[in-house]
C-alpha positions as CSV (number, residue, x, y, z in Angstrom):
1,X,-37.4,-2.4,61.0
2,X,-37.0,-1.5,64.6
3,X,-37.3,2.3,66.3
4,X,-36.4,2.1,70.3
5,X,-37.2,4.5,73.0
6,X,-35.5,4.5,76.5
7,X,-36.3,6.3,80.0
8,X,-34.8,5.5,83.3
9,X,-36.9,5.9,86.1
10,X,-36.8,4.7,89.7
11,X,-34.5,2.2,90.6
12,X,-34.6,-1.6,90.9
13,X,-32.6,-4.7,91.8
14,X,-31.5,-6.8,89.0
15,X,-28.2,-8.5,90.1
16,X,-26.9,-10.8,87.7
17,X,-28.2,-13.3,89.5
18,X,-31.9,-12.3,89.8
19,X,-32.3,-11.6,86.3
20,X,-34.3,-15.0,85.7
21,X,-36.7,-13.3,88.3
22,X,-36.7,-10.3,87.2
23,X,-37.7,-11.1,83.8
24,X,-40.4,-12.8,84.7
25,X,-41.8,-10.5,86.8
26,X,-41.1,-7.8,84.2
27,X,-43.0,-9.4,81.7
28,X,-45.7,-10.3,84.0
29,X,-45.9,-5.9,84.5
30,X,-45.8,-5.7,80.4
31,X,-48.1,-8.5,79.8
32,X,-50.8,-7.0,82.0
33,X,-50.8,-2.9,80.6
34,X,-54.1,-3.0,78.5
35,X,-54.3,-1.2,75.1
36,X,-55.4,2.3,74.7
37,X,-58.1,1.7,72.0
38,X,-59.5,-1.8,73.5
39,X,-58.8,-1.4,77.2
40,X,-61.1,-4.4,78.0
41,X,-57.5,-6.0,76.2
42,X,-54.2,-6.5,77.6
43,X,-51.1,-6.1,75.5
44,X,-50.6,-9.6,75.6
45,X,-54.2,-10.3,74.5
46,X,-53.5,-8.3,71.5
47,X,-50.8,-10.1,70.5
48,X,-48.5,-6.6,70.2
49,X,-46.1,-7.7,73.0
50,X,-43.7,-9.5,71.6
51,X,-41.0,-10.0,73.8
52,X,-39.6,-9.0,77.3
53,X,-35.6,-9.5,78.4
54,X,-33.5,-8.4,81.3
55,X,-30.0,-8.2,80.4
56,X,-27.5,-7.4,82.9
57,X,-26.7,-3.8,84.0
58,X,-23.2,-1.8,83.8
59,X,-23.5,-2.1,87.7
60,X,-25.2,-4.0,90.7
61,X,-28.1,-1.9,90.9
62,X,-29.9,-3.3,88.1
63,X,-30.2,-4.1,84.4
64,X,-31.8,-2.8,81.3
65,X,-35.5,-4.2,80.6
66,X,-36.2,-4.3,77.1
67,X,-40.1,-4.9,75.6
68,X,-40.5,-5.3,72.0
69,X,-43.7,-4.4,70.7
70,X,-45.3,-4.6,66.8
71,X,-48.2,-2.3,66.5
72,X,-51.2,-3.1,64.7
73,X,-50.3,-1.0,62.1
74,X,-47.5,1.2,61.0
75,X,-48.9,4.3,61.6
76,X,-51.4,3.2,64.8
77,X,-51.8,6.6,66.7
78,X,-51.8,4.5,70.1
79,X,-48.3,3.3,69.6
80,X,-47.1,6.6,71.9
81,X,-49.5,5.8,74.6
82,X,-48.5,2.3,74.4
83,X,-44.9,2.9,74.5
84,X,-45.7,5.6,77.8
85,X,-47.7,3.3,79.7
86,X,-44.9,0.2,79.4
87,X,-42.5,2.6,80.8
88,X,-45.3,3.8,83.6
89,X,-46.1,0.7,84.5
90,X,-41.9,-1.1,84.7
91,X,-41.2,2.2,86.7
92,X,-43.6,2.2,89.3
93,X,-42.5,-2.0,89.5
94,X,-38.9,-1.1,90.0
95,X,-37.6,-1.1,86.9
96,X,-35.1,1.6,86.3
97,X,-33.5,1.1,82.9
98,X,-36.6,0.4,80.9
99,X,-35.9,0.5,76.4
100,X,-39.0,0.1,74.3
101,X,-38.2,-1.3,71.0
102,X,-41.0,-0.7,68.4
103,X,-40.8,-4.1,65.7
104,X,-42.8,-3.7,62.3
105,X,-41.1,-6.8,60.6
106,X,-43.3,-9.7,60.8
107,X,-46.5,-7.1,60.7
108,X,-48.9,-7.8,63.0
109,X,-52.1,-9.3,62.1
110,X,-55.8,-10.2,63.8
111,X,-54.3,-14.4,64.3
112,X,-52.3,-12.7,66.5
113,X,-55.1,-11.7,69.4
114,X,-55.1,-14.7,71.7
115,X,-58.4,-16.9,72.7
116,X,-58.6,-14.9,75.7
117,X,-58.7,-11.7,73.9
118,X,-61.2,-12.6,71.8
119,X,-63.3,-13.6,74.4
120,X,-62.8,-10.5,76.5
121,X,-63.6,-8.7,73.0
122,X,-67.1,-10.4,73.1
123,X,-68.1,-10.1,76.4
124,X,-67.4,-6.5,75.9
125,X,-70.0,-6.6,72.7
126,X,-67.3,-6.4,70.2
127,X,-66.9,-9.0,67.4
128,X,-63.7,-10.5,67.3
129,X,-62.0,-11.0,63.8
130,X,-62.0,-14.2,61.7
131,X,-59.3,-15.6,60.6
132,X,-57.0,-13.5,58.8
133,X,-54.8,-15.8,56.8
134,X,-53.2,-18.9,56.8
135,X,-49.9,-17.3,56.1
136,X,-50.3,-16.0,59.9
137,X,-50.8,-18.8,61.4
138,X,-48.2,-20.4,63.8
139,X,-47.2,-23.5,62.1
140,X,-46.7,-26.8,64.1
141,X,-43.2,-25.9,65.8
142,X,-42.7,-22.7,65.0
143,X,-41.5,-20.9,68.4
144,X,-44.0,-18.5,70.1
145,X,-42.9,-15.6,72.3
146,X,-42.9,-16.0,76.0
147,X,-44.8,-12.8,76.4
148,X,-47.7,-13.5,74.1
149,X,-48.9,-15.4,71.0
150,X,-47.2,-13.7,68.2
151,X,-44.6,-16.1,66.5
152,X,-41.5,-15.3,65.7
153,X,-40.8,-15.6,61.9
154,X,-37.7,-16.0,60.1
155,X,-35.8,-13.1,57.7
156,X,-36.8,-12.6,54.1
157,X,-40.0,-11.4,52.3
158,X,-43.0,-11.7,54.6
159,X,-46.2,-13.7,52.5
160,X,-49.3,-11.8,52.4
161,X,-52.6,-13.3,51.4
162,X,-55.3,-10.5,50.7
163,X,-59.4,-12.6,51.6
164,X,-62.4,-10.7,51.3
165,X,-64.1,-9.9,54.2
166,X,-66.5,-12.9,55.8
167,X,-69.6,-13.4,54.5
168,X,-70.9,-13.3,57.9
169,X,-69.8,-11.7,61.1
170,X,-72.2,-13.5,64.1
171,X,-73.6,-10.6,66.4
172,X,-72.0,-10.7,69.8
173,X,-74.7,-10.1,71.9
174,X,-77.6,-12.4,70.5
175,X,-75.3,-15.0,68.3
176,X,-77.5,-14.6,65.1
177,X,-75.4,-14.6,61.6
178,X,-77.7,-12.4,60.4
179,X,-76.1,-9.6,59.9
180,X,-75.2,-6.2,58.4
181,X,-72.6,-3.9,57.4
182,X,-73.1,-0.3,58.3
183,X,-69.8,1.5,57.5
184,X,-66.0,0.0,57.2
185,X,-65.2,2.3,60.0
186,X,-66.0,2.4,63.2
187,X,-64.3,4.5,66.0
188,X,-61.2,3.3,65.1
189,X,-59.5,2.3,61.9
190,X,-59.1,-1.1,62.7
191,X,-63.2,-2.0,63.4
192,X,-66.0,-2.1,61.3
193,X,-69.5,-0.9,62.5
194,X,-72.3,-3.5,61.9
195,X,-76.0,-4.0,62.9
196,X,-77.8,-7.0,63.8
197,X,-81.0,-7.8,61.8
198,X,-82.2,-9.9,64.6
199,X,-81.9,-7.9,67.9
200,X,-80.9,-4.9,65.6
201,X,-78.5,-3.3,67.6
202,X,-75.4,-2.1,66.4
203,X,-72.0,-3.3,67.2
204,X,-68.4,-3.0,66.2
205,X,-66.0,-5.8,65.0
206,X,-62.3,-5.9,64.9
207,X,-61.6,-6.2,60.9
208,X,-59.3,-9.2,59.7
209,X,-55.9,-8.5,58.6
């Protein structure tokens, strides 16, 4: 399923033949907006930006840039302030014709958050998720998106493998395992509040799915 939005804003150049440049340097401006609920996280980091293309305009002032984007969630109440700060952020770039196109089909899941995300989720004393299934993994080969690590999956039912929650969940300030669950929601749907038992202090982490 795919819902689009589109704003024209500024004005850019995006001859026909600068739109190798421009689409790099348009998903370099996508890739870097950071996500409303885990600003310490870029788009890209998160694994919701899924693509970015340039495709040639009905004149020689520009073309369209389109950004495809897979929540974390169907309903994720940041998908509006998502969607606002892409076109914010391509305007003030240059980008005139800007379309984001909202992608729910392959869901998103946790494997999707990048190394780098999940150490910027750390440092920041949140506990990044485990793996979430071996379903969403990238498999050797499989293409990846040039604008961040969510693969790109073929058409037909989408597998879904339901784990219990990890027996352990290591505290990201002190390391120890030894830790506790407080409540299965935290300030946001998608993180879990837990406690350590050895420097007991309390911390979030991002839950797997």
């Amino acid at each position: 399923m795919v819902t689009a939005g589109r704003e024209s804003g500024g004005g850019a150049g995006g001859a026909p033949g600068h739109l190798d440049r421009d689409e790099d340097r348009a998903r370099a401006v996508a890739a870097a907006v950071t996500d409303p609920e885990l600003p310490m996280l870029t788009l890209a980091d998160l694994g919701v930006l899924r693509d970015v293309t340039v495709l040639p305009g009905v004149n020689a002032d520009g073309g369209t840039v389109t950004v495809s984007i897979t929540p974390t969630y169907s309903g994720c109440p940041a998908l509006g302030a998502m969607r606002e700060d892409l076109l914010r952020a391509l305007h003030r770039a240059g980008f005139e014709a800007v379309e984001v196109r909202t992608v729910l089909s392959p869901p998103w899941t946790t494997d999707w958050i990048t190394a780098e995300g999940r150490r910027k989720l750390a440092a920041a004393g949140i506990a990044p998720p485990g793996p979430a299934s071996p379903a969403s993994a990238v498999t050797p080969g499989s293409p990846v998106n040039p604008a961040g690590s969510a693969p790109r999956h073929g058409t037909g039912p989408v597998p879904l493998t339901l784990v219990p929650p990890p027996a352990r969940v290591p505290c990201p300030r002190c390391g120890s395992a030894d830790t506790a669950l407080v409540s299965p929601f935290g300030a946001t749907a998608c993180k879990a509040l837990r406690r350590c038992r050895a420097c007991d202090e309390p911390f979030e982490h991002v839950k797997e799915h």
